[in-house]
C-alpha positions as CSV (number, residue, x, y, z in Angstrom):
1,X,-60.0,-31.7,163.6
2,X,-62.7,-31.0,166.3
3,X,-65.8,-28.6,166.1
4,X,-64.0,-26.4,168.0
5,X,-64.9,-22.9,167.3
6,X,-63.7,-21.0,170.6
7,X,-59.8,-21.1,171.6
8,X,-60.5,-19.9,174.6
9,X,-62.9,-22.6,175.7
10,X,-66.5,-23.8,174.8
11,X,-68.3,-20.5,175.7
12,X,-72.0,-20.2,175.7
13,X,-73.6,-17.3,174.8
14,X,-76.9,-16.6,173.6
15,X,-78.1,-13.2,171.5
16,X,-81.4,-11.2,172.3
17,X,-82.0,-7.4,171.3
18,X,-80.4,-4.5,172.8
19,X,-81.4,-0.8,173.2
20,X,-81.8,2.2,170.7
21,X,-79.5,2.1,167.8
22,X,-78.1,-1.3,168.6
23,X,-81.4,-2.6,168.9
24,X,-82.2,-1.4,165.2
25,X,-78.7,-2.9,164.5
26,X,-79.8,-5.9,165.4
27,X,-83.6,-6.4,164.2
28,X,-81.9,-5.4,160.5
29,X,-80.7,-9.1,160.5
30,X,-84.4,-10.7,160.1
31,X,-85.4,-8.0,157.4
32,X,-84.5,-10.1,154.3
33,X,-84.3,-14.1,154.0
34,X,-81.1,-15.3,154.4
35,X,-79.5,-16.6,150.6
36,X,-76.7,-19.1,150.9
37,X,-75.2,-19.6,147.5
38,X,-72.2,-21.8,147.7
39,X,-70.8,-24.3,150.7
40,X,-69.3,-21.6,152.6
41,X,-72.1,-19.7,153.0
42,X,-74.0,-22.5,154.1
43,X,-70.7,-23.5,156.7
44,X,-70.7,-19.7,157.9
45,X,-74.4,-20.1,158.3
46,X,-74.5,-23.7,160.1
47,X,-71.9,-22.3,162.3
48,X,-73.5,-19.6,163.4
49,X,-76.4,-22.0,164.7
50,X,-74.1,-24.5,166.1
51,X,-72.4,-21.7,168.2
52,X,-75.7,-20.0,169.4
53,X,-77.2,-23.4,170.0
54,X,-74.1,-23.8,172.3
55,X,-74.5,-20.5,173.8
56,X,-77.6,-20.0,174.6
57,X,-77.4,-23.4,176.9
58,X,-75.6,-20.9,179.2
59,X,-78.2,-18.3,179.2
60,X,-76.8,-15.1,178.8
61,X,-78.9,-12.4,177.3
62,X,-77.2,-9.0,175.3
63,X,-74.9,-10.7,172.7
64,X,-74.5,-8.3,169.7
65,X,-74.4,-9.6,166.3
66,X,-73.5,-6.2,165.4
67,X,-70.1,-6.3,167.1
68,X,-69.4,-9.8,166.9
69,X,-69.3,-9.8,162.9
70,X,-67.3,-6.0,163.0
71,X,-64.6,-8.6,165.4
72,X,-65.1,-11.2,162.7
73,X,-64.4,-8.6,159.4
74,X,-61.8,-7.0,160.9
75,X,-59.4,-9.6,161.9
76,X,-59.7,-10.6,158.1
77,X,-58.9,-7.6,157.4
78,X,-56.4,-7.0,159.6
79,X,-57.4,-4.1,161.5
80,X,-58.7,-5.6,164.6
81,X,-58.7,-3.4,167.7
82,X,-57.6,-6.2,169.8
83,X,-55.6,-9.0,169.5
84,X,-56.1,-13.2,170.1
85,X,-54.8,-13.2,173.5
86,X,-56.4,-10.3,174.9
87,X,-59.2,-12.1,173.4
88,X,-59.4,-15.1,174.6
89,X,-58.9,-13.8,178.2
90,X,-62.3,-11.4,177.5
91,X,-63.9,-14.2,177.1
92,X,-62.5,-16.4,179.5
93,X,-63.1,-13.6,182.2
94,X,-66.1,-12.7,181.8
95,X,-67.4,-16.5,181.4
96,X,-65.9,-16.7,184.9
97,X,-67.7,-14.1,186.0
98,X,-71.1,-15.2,184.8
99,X,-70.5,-18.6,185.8
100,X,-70.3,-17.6,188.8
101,X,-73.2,-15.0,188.5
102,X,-75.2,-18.0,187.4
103,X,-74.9,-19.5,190.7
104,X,-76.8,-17.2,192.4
105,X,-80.3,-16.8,190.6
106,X,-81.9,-14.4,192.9
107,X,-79.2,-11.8,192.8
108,X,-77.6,-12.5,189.0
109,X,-76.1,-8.8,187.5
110,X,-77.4,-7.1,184.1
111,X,-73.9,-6.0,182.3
112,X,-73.3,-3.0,180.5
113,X,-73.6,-2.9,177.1
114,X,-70.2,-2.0,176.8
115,X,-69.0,-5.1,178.3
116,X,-71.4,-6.8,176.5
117,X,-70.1,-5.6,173.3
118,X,-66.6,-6.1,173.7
119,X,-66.9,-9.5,174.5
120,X,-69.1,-9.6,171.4
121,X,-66.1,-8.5,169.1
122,X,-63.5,-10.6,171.3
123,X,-66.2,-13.2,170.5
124,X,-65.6,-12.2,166.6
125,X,-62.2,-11.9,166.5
126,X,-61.5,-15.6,168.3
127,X,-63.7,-17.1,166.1
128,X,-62.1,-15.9,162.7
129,X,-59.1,-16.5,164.0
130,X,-59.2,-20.0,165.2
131,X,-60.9,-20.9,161.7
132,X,-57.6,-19.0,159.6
133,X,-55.3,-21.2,162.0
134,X,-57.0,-24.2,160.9
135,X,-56.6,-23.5,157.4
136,X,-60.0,-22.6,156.5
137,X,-60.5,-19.6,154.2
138,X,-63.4,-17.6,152.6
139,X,-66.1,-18.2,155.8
140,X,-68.5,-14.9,155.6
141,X,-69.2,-13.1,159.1
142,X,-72.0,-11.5,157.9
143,X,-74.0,-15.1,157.1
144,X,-72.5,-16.7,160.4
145,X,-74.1,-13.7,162.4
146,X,-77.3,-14.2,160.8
147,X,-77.4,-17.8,161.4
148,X,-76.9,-17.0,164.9
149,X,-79.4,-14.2,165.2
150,X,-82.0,-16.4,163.8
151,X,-81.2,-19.6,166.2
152,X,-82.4,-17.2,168.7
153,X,-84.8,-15.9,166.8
154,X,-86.5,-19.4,166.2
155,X,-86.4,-18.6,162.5
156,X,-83.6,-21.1,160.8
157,X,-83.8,-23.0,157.6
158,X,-82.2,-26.1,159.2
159,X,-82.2,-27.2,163.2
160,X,-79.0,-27.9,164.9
161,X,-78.7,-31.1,164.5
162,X,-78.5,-30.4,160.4
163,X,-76.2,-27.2,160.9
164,X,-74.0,-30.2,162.9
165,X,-73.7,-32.2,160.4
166,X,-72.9,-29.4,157.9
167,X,-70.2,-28.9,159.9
168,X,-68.7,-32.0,160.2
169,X,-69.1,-33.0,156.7
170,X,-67.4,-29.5,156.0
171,X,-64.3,-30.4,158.6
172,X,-63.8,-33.9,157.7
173,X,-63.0,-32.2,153.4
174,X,-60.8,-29.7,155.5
175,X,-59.0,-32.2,157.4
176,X,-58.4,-34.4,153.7
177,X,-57.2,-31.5,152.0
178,X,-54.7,-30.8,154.8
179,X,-53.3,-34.2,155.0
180,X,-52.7,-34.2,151.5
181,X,-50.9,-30.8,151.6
182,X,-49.2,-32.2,154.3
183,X,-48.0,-35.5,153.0
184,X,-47.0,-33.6,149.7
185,X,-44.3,-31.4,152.1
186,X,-43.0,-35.1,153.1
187,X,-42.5,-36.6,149.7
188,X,-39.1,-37.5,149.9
189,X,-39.1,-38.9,153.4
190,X,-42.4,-41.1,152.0
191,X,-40.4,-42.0,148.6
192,X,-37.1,-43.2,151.0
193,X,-39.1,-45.3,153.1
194,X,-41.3,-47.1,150.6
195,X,-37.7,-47.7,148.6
196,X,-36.0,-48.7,151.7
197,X,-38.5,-51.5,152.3
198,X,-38.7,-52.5,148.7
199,X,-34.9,-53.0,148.8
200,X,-35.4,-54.7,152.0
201,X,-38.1,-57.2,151.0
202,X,-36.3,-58.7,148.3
203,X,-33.9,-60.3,151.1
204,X,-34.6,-63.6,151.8
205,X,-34.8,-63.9,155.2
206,X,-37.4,-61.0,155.6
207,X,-41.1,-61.5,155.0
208,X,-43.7,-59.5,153.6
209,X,-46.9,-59.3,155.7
210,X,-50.2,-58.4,153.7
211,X,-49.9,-55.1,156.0
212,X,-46.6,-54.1,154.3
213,X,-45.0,-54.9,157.9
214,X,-41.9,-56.9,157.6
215,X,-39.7,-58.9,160.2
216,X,-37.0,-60.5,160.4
217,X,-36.4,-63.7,162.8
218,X,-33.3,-63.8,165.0
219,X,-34.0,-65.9,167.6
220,X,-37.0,-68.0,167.1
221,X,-39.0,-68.7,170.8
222,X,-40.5,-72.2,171.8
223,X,-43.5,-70.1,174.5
224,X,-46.4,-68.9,173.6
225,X,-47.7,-66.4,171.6
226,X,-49.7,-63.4,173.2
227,X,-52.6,-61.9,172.1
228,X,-54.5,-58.4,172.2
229,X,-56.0,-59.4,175.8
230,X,-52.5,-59.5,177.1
231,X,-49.4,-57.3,178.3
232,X,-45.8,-58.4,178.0
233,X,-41.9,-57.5,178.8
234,X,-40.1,-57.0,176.3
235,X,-36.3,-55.5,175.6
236,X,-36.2,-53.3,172.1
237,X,-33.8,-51.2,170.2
238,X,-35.5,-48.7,168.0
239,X,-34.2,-46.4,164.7
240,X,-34.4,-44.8,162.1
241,X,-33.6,-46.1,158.5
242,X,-30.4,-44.1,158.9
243,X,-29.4,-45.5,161.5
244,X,-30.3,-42.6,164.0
245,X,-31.5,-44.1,167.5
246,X,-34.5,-43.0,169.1
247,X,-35.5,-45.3,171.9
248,X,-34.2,-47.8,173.5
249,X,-34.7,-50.2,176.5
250,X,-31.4,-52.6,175.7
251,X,-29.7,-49.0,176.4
252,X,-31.4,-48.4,179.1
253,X,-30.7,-51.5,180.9
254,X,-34.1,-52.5,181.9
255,X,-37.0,-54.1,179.9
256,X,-40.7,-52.6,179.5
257,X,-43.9,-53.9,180.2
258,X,-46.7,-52.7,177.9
259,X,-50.3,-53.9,176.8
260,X,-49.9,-55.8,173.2
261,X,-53.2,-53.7,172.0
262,X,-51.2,-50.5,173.3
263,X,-48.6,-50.0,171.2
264,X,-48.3,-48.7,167.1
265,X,-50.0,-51.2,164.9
266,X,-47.0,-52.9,163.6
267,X,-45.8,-53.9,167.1
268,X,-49.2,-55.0,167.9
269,X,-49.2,-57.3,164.5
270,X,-45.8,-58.6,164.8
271,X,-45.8,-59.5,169.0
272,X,-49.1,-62.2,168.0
273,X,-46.9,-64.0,165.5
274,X,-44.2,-64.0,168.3
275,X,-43.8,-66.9,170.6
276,X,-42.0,-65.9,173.5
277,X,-38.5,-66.4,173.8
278,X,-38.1,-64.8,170.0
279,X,-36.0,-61.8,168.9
280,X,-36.9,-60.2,165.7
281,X,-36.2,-57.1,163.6
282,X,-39.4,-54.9,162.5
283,X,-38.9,-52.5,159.8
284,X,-42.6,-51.0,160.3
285,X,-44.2,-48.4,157.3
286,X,-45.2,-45.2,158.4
287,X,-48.9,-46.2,158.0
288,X,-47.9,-49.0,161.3
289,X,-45.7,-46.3,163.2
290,X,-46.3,-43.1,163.9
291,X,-48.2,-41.5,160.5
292,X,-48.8,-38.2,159.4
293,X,-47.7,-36.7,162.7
294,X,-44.5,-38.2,163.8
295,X,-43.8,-38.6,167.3
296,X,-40.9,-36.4,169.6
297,X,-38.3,-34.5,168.0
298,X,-36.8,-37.3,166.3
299,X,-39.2,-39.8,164.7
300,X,-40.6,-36.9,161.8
301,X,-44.2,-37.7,159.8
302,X,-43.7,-40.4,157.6
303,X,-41.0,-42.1,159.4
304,X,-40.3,-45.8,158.7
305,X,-38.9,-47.5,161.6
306,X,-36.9,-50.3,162.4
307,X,-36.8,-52.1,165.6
308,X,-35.0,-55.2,167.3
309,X,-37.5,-56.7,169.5
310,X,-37.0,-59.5,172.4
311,X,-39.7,-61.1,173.9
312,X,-39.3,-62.0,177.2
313,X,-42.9,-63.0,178.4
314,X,-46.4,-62.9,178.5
315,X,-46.9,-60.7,181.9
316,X,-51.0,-60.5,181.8
């Protein structure tokens, strides 16, 4: 998962005070030292650096913290004015327009503070959103504003490159906890596969590489073997463990060239055991394949694969 707060690009934005009641609005934030009592808070917090950090790089002044966290609450709450499209094209218009503003420094506009606030709440309501699609829950808009406030405001606990790794450390739990979620909605595949190959091991003519790759010699080749440095042809029939078909160059009629380094794992072990000339049959774990995530409609997470491979030479 990348520290990707914005769907509707890396925006830069940087906060400095406004006028009359908004400006009161705004100076509230450094009244009272910020308390961060669990993880979350200090998440909401470090992100609220790491995104002002980001913005200010593109130096545009009148960001209100005020509206950004109202965007923020009330897409948790679900009573946001606007929705994540119109969002995301706020903010992608208007960074447009600045960006293009930017360019000329002797004539660059001051925006209204109307804009400026509802690209503030767009700004709110994209970033709570993009954080519930990606599973995280319990962030507080309130914190996250204040760390961004006092970025600009010179007066954080922790520098940017901290808040950074905050996040990270944060993202890199999020992303365990979703790949075990994950893998427990694919049990059954997981449980078929690992039998399937435990059946298939105990035949004699298959062997067991310390991997868990096994293969199967057909044809045994007299050429040489290739290694990671090279690229060879090579005809192959690939399926499922049922049987189901979901590539294949034999069909096809014509062979495929390849890099041996750029292909799943357990082709890239089994083709440097392989002197040219050889066919063999791969029955390949998930873990060699194609993982957690599948690949194309047909080969689902978790998928072990077999395949008959031919080696016809070592192009490279």
């Amino acid at each position: 998962m990348k520290l990707q707060w914005i769907l509707g690009g890396a925006m830069a934005l940087s906060m400095v005070s406004c006028g009359g009641d908004d400006k009161k609005k705004e100076a509230e934030v450094h009244q009272e030292p910020v308390t961060l009592t669990s993880e979350i808070d200090s998440v909401s917090y470090a992100l609220g650096i790491n995104i002002s950090e980001g913005f200010s790089k593109q130096k545009l002044e009148g960001i209100s913290t005020v509206e950004m966290t109202k965007g923020f609450n009330d897409f948790l709450a679900g009573s946001n004015s606007i929705q994540g499209n119109e969002c995301i094209n706020i903010i992608q218009s208007f960074m447009r327009e600045h960006q293009l503003n930017s360019v000329d420094t002797l004539n660059r506009p001051d925006y209204t503070q109307t804009k400026l606030d509802s690209l503030s709440y767009a700004l709110g309501v994209n970033i709570s959103e993009t954080f519930k699609m990606q599973g995280v829950e319990g962030l507080n808009g309130n914190i996250l504003a204040r760390g961004f406030a006092d970025f600009n405001a010179n007066t954080t606990s922790i520098d940017g490159a901290k808040a950074l790794n905050i996040l990270q450390s944060f993202m890199q739990k999020q992303q365990a906890i979703a790949a075990e979620k994950n893998k427990a909605n694919f049990a059954e595949v997981i449980a078929e596969g690992e039998k399937f190959l435990a059946e298939n091991g105990k035949r004699p003519e298959v062997t067991t590489l310390p991997s868990g790759l096994q293969y199967e010699v057909i044809k045994e080749g007299n050429g040489n073997k290739p290694t990671m440095m090279n690229s060879v042809l090579a005809h192959y029939h690939g399926t499922l463990i049922n049987g189901t078909v979901f590539d294949s160059s034999v069909d096809r009629g014509e062979p495929t060239e390849f890099p041996v380094s750029g292909v799943i794992s357990g082709w890239t072990e089994a083709l440097q055991l392989m002197p040219v000339g050889s066919k063999w049959k791969l029955y390949v774990p998930y873990n060699l394949a194609y993982g957690e995530r599948g690949a194309g409609a047909q080969i689902g997470p978790y998928s072990t694969l077999i395949f008959d491979v031919e080696l016809l030479e070592i192009t490279k």
